[in-house]
N, C-alpha and C positions, 0 to 999 in steps of 0.2 A: 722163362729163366732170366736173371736179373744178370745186366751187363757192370753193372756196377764190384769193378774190385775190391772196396773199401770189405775191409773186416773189422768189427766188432770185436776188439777179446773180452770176453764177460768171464769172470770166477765166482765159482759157485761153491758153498761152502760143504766141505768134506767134515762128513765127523755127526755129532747130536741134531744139525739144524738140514742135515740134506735133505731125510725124505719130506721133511714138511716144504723147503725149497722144491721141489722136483713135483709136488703136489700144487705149490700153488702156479708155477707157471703152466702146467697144464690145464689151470681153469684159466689162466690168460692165454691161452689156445696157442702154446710150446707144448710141443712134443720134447723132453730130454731122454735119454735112454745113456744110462750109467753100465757100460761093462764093468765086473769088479778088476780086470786085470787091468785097466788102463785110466786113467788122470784126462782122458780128451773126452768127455759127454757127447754123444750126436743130439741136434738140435734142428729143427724142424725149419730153419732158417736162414739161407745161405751165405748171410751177411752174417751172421754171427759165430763166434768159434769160442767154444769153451771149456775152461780151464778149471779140475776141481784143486784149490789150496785149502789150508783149516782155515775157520775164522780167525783163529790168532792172529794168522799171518797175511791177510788177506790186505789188512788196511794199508801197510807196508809193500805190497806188490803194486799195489793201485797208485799209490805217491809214488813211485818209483818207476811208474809207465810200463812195470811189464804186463796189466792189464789197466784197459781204459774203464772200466766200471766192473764194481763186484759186489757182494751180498755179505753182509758181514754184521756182526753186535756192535754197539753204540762201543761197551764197556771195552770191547780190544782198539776199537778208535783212541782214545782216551787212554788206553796202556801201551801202547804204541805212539801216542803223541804225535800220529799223521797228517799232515796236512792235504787233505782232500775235499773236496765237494760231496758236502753231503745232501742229494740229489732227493732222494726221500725216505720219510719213514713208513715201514714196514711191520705193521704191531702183527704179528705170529710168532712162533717160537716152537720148540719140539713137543708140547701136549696140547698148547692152551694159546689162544688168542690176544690173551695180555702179554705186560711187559715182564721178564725174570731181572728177579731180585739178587747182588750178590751182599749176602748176610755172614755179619761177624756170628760166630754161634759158637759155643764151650760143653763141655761134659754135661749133664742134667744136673750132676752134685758139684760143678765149681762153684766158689766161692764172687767168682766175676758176675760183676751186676750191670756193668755200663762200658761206654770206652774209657770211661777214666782210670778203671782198675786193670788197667793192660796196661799198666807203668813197668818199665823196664822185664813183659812178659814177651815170650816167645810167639808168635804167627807163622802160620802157613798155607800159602795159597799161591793160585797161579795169575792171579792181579794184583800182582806185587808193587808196580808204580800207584795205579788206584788208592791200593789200601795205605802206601803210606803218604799220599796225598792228603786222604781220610784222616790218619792221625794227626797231621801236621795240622789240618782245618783244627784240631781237637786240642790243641798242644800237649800230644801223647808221645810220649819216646818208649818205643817198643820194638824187638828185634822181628823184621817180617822175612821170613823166608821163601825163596820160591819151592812149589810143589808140583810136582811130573805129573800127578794125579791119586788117587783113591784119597781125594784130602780129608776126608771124613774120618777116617782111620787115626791120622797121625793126631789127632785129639786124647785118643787114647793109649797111647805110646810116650807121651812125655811133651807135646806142643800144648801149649796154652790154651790155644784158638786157633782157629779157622777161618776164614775167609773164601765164603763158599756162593756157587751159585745155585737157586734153587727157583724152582715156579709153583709148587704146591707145598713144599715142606715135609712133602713125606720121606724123603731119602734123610732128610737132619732127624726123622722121629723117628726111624726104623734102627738107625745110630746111637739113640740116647743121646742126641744133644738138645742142644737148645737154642734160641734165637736172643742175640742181645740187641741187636740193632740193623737196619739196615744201610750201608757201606755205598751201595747207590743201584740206581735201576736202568736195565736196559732195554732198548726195544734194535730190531732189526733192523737195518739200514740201508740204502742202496745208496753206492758212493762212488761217486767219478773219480781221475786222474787229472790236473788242473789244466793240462795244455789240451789232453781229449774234449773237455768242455769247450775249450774256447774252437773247436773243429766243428765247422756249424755242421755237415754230414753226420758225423759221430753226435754231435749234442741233441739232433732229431731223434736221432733214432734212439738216444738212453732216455729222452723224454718220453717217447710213444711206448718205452719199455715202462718205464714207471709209469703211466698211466693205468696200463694192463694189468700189472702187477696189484697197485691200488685198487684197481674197479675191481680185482676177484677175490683182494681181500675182506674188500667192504660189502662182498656179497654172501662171505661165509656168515653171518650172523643173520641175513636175510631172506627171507622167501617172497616169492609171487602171491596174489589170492586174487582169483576171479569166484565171479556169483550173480546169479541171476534177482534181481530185483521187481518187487512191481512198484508203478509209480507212487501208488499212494505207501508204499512204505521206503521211499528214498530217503527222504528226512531224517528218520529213524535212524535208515543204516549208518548214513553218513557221516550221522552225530557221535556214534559209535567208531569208527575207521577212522583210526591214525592212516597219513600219508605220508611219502616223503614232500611231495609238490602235493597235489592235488586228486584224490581219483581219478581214473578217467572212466568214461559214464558213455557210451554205446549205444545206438538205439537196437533192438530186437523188430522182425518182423514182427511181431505182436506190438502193436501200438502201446498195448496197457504195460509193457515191461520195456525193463534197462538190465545192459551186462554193466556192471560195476568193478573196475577192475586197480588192483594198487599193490602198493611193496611194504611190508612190515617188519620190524625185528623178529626174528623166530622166536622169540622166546616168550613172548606174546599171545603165541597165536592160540593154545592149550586153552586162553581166558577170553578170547575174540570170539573164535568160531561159536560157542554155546549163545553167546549174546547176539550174535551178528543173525543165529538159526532163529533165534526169540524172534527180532526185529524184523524177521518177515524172507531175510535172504534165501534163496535154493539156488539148490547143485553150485555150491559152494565147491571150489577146488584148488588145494594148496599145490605150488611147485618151485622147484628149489633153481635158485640162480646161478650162474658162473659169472660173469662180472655186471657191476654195477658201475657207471660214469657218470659223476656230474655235469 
């Protein structure tokens, strides 16, 4: 048991981006466990205490020191105009592993073709400073509203546009809208509080968090592959096998063979393995990672 009192406040974001937060820190080997009656997550940790806020609001609790580091979108940084440390990026998000886009988008049948024809129309969204950042880059004067939510809706009700976020585009096509542009891109964030940084205890320990964090995200796209080799078809394999460094090459009690072993894109591997069987490899075996570290 750890003598050390220091606590960690870390915010975790409540709302679209939890279960995939609460997934990837358990391949950085956090346990969180979310009751729904309560805002404090238990954490496998004892240095750490955690706070669920929505992402809106998170970047603003963090500048404000009521937590030293939290989990939050690029895009509510930037609409909140926080001043924090932005410690690292986090590319996940609630489906998909890339970065979500928030897109102007209109009815299927308006008339609007770009941002220049939202002169003196109506918007609404809930990245209200963003969007009229966005116009202002555009020299657009257009009234932008803020919106509580279901913004897809008020498209059809009498708003011009929309200013939406989305990661596949099927909620704008299931709508009848359409995509005029996109307003700007976000990825996930992991972001200090400016004096928690400068605490060298607190600054370890949100570094060895982000570390964690990274290596289990950069292992979701990757798998293991070992396989047994014989020497005279080394060459072959090798010549075929992407690495990230270098394979690593094993000798076997059997003189005449080598274990052959390395880390690939997953998405890859469908077109690997059939080639890697030609060139001579056996008992080939794929296995799926939980973090990866440079």
């Amino acid at each position: 048991m750890s003598l050390n009192k220091q606590k960690l406040k870390l915010g975790l974001p409540k709302g679209s981006l939890q279960e995939a937060t609460v997934r990837m820190f358990r391949k950085a080997g956090f346990y969180v466990g979310i009751s729904e009656r309560s805002y404090f997550p238990s954490i496998d940790d004892e240095e750490i205490e955690c706070i669920l806020f929505r992402a809106q609001e998170m970047s603003r609790y963090v500048e404000d020191g009521i937590l030293d580091v939290g989990i939050t979108g690029n895009d509510w940084i930037l609409e909140n105009g926080s001043s924090v440390v932005r410690v690292a990026e986090l590319i996940y998000a609630k489906q998909s592993m890339r970065p979500v886009r928030w897109v102007l988008a209109v009815p299927e049948d308006s008339k609007i073709k770009s941002v220049k024809d939202l002169k003196g129309k109506s918007i609404a969204t809930e990245l209200v400073n963003v969007t009229k950042g966005y116009l202002k880059k555009n020299k657009v004067k257009a009234n932008v509203e803020f919106s509580w939510g279901a913004t897809e809706v008020k498209a059809k009700v009498g708003v011009d546009a929309i200013v939406e976020v989305t990661e596949t585009g099927s909620s704008l096509r299931a709508n009848k809208l359409r995509e005029v542009c996109t307003v700007c891109e976000s990825t996930t964030q992991l972001i200090a509080n400016r004096a928690s940084w400068l605490n060298p205890w607190k600054r370890s320990k949100i570094e060895n968090l982000a570390m964690l964090l990274k290596g289990a995200i950069l292992a979701e796209e990757k798998v293991g592959l070992k396989m047994n080799v014989a020497r005279r078809d080394l060459k072959s394999v090798l010549a075929i096998l992407p690495a990230m460094k270098k394979p690593t090459i094993a000798n076997l009690t059997d003189p005449d063979w080598v274990d052959v072993e390395t880390i690939i894109d997953e998405k890859t591997v469908k077109y690997l393995i059939p080639r890697l069987k030609a060139a001579g490899a056996q008992g080939i075996i794929e296995y799926p990672l939980n973090k990866v570290i440079y």
